[in-house]
mmCIF entry with sequence, helices, sheets and N, C-alpha, C, O atoms, coordinates in Angstrom:
data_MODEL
# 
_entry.id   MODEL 
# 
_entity.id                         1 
_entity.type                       polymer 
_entity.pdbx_number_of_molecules   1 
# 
_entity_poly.entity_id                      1 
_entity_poly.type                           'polypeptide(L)' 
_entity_poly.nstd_linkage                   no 
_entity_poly.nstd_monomer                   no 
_entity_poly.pdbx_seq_one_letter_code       
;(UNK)(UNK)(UNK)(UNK)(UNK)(UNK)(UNK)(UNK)(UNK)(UNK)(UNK)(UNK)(UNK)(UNK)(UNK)(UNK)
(UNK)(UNK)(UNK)(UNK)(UNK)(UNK)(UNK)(UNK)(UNK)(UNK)(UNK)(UNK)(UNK)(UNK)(UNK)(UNK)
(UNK)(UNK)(UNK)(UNK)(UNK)(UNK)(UNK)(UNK)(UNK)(UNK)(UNK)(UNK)(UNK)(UNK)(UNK)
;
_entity_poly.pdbx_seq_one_letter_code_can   XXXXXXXXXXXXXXXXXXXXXXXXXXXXXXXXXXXXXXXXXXXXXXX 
_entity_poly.pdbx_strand_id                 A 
# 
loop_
_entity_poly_seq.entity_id 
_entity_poly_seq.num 
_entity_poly_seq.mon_id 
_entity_poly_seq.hetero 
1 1  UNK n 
1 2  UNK n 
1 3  UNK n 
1 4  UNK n 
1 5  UNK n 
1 6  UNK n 
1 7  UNK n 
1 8  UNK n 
1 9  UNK n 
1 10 UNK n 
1 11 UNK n 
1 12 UNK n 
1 13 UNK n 
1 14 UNK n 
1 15 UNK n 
1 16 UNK n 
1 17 UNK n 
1 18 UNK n 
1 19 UNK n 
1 20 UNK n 
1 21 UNK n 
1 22 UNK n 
1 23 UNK n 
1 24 UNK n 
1 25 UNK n 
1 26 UNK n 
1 27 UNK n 
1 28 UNK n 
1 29 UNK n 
1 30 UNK n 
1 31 UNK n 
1 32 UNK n 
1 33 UNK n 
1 34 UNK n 
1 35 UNK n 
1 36 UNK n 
1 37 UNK n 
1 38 UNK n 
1 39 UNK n 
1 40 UNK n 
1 41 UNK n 
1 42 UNK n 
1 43 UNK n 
1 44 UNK n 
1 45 UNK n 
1 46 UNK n 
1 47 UNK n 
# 
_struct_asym.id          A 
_struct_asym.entity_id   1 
# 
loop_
_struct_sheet.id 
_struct_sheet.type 
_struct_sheet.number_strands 
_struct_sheet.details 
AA1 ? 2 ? 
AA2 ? 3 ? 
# 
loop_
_struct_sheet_order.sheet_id 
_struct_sheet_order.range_id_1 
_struct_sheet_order.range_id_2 
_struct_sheet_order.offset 
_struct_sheet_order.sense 
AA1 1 2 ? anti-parallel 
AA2 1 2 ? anti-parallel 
AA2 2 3 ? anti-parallel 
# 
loop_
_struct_sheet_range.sheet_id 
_struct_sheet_range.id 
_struct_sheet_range.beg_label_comp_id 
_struct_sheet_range.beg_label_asym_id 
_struct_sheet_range.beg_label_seq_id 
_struct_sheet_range.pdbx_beg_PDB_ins_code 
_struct_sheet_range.end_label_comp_id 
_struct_sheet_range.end_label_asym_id 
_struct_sheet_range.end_label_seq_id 
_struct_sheet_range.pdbx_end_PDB_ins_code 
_struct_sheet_range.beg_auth_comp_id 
_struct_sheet_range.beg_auth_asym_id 
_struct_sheet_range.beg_auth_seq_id 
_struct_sheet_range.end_auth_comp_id 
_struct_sheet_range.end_auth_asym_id 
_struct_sheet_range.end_auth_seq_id 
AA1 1 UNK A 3  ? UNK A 4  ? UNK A 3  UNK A 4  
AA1 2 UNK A 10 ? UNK A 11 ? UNK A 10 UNK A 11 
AA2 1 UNK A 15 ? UNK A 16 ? UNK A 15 UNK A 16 
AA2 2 UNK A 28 ? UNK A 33 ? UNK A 28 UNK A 33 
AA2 3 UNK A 41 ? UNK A 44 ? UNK A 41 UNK A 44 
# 
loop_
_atom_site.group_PDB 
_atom_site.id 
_atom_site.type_symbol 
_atom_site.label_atom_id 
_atom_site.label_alt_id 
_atom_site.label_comp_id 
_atom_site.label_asym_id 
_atom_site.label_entity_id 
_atom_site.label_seq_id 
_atom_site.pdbx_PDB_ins_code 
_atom_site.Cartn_x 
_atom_site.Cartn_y 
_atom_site.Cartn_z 
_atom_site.occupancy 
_atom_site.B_iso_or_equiv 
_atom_site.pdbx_formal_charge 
_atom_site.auth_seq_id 
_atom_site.auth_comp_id 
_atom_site.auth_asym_id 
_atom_site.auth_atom_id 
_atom_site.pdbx_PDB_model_num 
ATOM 1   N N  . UNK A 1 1  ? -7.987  -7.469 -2.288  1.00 0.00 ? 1  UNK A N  1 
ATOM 2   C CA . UNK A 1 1  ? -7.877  -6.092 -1.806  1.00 0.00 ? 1  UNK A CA 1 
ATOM 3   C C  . UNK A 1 1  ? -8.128  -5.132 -2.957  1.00 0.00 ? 1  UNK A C  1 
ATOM 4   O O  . UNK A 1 1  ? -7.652  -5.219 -4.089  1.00 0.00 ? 1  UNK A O  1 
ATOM 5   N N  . UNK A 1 2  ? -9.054  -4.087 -2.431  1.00 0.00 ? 2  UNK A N  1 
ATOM 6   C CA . UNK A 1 2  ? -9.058  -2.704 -3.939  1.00 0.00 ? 2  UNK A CA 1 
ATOM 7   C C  . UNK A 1 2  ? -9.012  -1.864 -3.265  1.00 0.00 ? 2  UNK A C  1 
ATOM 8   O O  . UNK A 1 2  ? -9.738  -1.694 -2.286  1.00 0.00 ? 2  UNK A O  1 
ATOM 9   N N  . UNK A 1 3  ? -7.819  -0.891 -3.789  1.00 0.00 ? 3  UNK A N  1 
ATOM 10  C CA . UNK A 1 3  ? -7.902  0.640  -3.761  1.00 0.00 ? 3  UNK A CA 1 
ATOM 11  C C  . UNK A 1 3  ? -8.639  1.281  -4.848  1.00 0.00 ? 3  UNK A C  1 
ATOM 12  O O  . UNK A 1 3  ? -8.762  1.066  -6.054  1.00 0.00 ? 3  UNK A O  1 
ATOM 13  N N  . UNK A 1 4  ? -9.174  2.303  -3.859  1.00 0.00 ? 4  UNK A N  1 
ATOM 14  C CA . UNK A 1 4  ? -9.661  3.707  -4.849  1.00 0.00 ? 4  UNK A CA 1 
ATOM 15  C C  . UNK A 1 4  ? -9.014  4.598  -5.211  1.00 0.00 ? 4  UNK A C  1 
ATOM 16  O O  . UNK A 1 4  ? -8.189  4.994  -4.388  1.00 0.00 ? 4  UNK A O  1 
ATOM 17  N N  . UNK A 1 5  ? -9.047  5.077  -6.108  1.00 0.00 ? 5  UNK A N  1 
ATOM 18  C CA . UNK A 1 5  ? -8.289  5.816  -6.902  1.00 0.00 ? 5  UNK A CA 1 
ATOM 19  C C  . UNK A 1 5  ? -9.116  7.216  -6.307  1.00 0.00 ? 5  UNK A C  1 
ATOM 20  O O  . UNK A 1 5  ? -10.226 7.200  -5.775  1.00 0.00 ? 5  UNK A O  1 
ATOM 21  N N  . UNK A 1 6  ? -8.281  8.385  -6.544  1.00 0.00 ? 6  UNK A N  1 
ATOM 22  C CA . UNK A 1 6  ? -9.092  10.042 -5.762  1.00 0.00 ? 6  UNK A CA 1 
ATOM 23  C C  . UNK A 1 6  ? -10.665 10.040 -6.471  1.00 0.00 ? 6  UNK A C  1 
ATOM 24  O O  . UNK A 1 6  ? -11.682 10.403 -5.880  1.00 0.00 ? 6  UNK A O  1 
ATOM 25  N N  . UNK A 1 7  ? -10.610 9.602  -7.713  1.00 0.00 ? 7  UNK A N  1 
ATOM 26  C CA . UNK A 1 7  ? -12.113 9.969  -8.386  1.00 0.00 ? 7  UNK A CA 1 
ATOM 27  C C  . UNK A 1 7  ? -13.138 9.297  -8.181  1.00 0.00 ? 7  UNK A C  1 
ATOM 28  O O  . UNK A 1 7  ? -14.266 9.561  -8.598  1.00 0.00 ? 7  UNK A O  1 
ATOM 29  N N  . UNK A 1 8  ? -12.614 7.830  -7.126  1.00 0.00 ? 8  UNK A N  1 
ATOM 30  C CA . UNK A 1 8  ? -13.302 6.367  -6.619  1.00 0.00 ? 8  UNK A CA 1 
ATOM 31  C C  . UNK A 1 8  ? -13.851 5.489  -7.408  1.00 0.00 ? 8  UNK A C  1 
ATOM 32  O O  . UNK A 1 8  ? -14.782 4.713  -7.193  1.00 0.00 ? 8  UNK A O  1 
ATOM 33  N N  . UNK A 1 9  ? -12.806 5.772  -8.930  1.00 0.00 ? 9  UNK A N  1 
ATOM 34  C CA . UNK A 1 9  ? -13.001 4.281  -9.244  1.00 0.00 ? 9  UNK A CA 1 
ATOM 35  C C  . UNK A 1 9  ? -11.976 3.231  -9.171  1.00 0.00 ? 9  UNK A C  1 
ATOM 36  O O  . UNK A 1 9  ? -10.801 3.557  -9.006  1.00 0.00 ? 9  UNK A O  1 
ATOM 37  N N  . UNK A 1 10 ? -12.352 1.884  -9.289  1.00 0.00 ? 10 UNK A N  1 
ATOM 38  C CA . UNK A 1 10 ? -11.593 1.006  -8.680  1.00 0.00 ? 10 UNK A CA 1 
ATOM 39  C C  . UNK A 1 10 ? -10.029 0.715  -9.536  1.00 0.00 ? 10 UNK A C  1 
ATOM 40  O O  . UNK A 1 10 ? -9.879  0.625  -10.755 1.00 0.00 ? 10 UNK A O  1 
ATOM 41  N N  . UNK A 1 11 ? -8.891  0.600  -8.376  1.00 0.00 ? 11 UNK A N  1 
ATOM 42  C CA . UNK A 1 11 ? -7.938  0.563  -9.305  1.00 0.00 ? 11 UNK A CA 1 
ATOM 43  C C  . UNK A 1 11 ? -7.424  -1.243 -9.315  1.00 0.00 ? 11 UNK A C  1 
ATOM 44  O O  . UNK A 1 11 ? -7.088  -1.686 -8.216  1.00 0.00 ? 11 UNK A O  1 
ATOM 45  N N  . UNK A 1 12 ? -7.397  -1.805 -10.014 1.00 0.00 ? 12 UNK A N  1 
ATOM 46  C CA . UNK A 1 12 ? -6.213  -3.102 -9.889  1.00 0.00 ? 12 UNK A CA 1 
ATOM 47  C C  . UNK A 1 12 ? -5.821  -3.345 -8.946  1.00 0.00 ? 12 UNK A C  1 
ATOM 48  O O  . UNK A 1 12 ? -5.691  -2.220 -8.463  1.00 0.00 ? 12 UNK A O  1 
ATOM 49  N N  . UNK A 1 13 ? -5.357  -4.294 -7.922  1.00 0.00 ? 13 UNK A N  1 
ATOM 50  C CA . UNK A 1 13 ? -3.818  -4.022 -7.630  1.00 0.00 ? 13 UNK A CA 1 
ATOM 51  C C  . UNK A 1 13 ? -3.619  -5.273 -7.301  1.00 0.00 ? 13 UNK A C  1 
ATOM 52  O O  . UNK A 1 13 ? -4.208  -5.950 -6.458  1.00 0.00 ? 13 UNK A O  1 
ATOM 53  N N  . UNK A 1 14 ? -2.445  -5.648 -8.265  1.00 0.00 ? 14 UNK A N  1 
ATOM 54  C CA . UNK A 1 14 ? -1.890  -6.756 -8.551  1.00 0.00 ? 14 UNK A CA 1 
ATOM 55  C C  . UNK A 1 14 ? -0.946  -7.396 -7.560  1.00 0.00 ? 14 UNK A C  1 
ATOM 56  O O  . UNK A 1 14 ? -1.146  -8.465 -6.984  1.00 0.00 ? 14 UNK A O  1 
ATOM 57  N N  . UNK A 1 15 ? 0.114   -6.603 -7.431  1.00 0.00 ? 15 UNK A N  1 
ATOM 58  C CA . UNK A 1 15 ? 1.421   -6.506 -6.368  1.00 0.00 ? 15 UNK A CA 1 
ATOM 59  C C  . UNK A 1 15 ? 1.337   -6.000 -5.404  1.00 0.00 ? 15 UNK A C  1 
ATOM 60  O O  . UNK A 1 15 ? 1.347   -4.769 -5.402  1.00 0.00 ? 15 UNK A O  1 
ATOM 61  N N  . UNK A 1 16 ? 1.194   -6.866 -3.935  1.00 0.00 ? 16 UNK A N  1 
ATOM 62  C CA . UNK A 1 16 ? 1.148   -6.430 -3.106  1.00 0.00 ? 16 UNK A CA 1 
ATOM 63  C C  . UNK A 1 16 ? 2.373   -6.843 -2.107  1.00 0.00 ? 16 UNK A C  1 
ATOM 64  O O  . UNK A 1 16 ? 2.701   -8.014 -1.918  1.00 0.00 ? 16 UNK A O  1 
ATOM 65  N N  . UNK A 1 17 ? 2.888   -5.925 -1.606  1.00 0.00 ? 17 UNK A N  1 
ATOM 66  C CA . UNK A 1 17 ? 4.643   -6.364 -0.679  1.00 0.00 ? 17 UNK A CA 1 
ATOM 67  C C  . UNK A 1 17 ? 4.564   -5.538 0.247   1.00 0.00 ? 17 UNK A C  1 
ATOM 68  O O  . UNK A 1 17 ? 3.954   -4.497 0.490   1.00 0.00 ? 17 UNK A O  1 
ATOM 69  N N  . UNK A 1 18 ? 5.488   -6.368 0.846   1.00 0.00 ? 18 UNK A N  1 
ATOM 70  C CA . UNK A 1 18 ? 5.761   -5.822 2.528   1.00 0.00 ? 18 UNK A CA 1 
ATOM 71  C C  . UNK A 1 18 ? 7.187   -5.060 2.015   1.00 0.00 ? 18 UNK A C  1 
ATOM 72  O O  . UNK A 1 18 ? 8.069   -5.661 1.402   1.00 0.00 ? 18 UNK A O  1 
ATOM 73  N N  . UNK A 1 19 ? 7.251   -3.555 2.400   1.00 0.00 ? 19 UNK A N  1 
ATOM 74  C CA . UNK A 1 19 ? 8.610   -3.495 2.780   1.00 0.00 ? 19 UNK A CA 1 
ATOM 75  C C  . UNK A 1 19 ? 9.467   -4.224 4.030   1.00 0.00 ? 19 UNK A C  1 
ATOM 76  O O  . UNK A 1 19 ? 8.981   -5.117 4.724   1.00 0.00 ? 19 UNK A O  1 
ATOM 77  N N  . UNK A 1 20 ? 10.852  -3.678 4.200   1.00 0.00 ? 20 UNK A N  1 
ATOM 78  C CA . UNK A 1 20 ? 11.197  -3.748 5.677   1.00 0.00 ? 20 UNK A CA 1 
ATOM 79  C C  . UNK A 1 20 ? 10.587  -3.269 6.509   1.00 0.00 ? 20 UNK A C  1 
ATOM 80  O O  . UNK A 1 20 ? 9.470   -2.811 6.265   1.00 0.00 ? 20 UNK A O  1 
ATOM 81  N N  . UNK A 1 21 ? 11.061  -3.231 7.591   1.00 0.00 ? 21 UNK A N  1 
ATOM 82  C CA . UNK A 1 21 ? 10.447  -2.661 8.942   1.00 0.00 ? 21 UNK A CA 1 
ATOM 83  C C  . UNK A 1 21 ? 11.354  -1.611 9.132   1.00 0.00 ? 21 UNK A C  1 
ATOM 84  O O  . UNK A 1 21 ? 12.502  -1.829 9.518   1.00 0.00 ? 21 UNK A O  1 
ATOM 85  N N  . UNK A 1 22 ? 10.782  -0.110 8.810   1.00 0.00 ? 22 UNK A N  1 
ATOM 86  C CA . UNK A 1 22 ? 11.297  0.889  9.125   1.00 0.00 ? 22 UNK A CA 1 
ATOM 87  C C  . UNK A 1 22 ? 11.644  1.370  10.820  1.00 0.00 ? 22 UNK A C  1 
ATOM 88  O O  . UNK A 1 22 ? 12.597  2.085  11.131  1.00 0.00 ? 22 UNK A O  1 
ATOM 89  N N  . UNK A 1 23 ? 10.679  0.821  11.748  1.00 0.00 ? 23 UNK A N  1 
ATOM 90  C CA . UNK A 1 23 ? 10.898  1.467  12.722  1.00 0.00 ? 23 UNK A CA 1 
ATOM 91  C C  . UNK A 1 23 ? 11.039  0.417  13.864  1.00 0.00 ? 23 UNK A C  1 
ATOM 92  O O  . UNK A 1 23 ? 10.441  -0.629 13.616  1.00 0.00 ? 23 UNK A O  1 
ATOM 93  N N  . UNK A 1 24 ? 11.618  0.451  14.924  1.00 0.00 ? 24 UNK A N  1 
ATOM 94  C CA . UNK A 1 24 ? 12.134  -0.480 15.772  1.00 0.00 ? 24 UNK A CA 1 
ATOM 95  C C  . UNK A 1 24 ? 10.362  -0.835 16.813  1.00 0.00 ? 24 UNK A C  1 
ATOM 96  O O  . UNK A 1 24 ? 10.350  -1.839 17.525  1.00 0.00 ? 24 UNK A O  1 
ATOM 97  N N  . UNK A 1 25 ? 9.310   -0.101 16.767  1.00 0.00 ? 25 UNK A N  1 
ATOM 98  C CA . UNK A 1 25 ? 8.317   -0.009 17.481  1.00 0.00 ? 25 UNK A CA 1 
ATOM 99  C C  . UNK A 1 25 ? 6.818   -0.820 16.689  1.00 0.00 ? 25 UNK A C  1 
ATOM 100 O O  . UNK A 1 25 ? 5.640   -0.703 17.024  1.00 0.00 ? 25 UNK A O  1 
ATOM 101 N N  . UNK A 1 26 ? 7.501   -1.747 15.402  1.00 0.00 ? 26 UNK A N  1 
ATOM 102 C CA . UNK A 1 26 ? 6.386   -2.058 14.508  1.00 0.00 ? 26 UNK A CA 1 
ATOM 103 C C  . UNK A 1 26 ? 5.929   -1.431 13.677  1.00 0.00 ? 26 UNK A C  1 
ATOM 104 O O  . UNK A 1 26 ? 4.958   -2.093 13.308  1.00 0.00 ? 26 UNK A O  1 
ATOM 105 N N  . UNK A 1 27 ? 5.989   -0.360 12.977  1.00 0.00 ? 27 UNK A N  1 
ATOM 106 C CA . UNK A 1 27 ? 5.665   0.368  11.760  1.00 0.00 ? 27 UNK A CA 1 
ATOM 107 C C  . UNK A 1 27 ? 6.375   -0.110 10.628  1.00 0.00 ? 27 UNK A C  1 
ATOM 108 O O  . UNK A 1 27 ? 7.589   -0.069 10.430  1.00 0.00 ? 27 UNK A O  1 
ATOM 109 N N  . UNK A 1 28 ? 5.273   -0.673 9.749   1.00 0.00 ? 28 UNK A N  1 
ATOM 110 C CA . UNK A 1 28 ? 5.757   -1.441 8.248   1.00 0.00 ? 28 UNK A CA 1 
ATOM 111 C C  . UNK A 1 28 ? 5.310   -0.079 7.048   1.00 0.00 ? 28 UNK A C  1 
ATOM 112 O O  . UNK A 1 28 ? 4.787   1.010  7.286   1.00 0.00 ? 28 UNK A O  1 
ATOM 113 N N  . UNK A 1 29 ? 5.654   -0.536 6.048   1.00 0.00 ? 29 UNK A N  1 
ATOM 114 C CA . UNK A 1 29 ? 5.511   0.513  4.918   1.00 0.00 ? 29 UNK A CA 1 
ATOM 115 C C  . UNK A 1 29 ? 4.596   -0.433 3.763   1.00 0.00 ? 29 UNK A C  1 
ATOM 116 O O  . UNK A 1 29 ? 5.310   -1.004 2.938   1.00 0.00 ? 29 UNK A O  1 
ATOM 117 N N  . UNK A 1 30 ? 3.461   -0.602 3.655   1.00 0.00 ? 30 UNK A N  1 
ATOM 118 C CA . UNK A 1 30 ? 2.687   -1.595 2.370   1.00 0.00 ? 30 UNK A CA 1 
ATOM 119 C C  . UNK A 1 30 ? 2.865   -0.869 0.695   1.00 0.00 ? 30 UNK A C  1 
ATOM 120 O O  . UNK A 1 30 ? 1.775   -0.425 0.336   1.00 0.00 ? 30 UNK A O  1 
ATOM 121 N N  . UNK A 1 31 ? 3.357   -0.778 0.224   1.00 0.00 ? 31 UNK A N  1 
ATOM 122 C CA . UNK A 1 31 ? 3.679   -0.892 -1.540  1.00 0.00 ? 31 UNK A CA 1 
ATOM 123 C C  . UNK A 1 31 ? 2.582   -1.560 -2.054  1.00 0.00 ? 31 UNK A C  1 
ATOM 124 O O  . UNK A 1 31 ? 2.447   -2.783 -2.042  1.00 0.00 ? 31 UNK A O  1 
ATOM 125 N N  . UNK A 1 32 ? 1.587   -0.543 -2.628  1.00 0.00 ? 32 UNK A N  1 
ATOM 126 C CA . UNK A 1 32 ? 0.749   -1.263 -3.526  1.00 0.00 ? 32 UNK A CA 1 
ATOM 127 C C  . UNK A 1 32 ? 0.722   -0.694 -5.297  1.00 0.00 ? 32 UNK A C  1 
ATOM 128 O O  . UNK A 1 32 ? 0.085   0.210  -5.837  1.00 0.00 ? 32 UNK A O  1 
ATOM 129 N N  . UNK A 1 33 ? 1.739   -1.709 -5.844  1.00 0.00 ? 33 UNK A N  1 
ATOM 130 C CA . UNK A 1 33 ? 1.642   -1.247 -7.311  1.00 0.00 ? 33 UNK A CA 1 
ATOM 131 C C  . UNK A 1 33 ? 0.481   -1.487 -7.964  1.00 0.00 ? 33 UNK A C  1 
ATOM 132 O O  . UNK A 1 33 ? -0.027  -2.522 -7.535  1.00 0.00 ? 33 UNK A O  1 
ATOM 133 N N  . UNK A 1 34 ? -0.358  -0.810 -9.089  1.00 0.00 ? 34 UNK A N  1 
ATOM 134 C CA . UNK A 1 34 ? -1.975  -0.893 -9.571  1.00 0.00 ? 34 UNK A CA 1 
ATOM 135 C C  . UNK A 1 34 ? -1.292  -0.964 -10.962 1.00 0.00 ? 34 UNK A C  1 
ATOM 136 O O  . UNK A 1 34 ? -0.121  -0.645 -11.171 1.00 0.00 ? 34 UNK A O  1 
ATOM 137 N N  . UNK A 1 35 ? -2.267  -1.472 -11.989 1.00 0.00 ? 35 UNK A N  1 
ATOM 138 C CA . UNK A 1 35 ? -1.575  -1.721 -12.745 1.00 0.00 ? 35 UNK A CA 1 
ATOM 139 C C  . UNK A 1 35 ? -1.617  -0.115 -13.306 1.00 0.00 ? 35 UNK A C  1 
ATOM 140 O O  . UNK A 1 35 ? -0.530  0.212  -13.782 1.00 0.00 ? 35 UNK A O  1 
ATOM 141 N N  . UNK A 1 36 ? -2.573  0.875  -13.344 1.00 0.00 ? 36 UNK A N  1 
ATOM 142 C CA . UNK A 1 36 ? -1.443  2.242  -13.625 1.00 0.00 ? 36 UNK A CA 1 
ATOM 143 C C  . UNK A 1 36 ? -0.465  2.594  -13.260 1.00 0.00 ? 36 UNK A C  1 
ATOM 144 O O  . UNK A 1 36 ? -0.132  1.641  -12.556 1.00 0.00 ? 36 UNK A O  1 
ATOM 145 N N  . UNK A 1 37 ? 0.724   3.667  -13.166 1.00 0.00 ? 37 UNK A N  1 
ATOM 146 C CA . UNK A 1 37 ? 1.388   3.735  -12.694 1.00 0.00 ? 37 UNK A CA 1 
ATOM 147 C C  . UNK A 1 37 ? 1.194   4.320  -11.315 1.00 0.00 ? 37 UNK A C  1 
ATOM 148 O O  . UNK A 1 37 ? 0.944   5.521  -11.213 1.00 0.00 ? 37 UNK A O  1 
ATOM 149 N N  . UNK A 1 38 ? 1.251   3.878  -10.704 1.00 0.00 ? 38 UNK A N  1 
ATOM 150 C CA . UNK A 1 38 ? 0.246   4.658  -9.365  1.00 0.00 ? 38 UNK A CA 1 
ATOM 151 C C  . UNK A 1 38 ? 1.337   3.422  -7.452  1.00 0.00 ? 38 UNK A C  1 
ATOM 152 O O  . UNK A 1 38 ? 1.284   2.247  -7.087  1.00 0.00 ? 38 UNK A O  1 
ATOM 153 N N  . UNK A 1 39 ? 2.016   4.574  -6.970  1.00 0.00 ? 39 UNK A N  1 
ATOM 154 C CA . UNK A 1 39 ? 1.897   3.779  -5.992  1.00 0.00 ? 39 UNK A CA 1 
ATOM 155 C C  . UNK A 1 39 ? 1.519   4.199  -4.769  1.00 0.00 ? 39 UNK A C  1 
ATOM 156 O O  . UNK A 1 39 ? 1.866   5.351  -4.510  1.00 0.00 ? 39 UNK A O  1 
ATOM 157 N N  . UNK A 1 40 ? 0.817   3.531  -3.800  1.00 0.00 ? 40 UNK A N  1 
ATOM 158 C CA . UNK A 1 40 ? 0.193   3.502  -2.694  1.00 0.00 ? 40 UNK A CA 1 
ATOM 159 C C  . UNK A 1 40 ? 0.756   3.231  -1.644  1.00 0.00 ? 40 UNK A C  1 
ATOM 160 O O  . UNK A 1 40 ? 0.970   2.019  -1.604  1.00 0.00 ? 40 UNK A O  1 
ATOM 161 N N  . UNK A 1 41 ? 1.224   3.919  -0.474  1.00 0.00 ? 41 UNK A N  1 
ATOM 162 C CA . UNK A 1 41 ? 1.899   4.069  0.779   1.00 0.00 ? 41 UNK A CA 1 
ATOM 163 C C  . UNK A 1 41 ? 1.764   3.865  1.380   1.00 0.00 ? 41 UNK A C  1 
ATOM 164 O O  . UNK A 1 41 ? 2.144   4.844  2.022   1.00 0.00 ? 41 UNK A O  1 
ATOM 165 N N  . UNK A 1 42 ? 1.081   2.537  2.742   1.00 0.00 ? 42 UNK A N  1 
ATOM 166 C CA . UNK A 1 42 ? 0.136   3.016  3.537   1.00 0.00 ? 42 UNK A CA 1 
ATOM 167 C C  . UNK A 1 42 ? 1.008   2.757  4.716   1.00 0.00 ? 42 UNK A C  1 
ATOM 168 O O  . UNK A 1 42 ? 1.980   2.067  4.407   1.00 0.00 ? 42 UNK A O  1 
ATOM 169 N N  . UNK A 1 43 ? 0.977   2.987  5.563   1.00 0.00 ? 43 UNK A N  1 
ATOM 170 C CA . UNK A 1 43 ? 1.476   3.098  6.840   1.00 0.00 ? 43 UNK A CA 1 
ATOM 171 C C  . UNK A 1 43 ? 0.694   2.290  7.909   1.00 0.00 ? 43 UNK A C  1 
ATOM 172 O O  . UNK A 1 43 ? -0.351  2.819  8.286   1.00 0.00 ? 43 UNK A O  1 
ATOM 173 N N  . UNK A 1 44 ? 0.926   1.453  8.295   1.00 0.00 ? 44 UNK A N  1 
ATOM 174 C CA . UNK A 1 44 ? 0.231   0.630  9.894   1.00 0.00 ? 44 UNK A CA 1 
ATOM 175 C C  . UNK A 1 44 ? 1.353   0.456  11.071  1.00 0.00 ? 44 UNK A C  1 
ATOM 176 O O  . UNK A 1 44 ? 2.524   0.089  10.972  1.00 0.00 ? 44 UNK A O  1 
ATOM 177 N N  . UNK A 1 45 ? 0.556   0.865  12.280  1.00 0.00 ? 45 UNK A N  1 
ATOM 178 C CA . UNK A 1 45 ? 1.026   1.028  13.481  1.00 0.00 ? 45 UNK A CA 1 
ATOM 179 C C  . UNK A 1 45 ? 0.596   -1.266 14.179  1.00 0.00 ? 45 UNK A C  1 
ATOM 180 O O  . UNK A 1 45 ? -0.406  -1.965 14.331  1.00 0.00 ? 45 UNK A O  1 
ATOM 181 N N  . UNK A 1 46 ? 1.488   -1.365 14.273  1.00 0.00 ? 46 UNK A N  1 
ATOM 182 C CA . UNK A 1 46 ? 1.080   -3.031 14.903  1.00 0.00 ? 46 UNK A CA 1 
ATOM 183 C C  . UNK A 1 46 ? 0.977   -3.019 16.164  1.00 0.00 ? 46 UNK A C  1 
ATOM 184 O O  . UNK A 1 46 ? 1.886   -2.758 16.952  1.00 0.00 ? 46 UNK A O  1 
ATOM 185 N N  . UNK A 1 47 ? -0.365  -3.360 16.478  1.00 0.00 ? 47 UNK A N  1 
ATOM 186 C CA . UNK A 1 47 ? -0.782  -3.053 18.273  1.00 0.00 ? 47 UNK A CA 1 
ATOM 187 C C  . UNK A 1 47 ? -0.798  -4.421 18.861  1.00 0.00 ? 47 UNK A C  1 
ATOM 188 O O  . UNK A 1 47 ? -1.047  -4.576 20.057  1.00 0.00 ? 47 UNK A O  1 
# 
């Protein structure tokens, strides 16, 4: 997996984890630490 960084170059990303499950309807929270200090939020709906 690579994220882009805002300027689109490529960042690392080493650590990738599941949080808990915030919401009773399937919405997870993905944590992506890069090796800058940089973390990434992403949000998915599970259909």
């Amino acid at each position: 997996m690579t994220i882009l960084s805002p300027d689109g170059s490529a960042v690392a990303t080493n650590t990738i984890f599941w949080s808990e499950e915030i919401a009773a309807d399937g919405v997870y929270i993905i944590e992506v630490n890069a090796v800058q200090p940089v973390t990434f939020s992403l949000k998915l709906q599970v259909q």
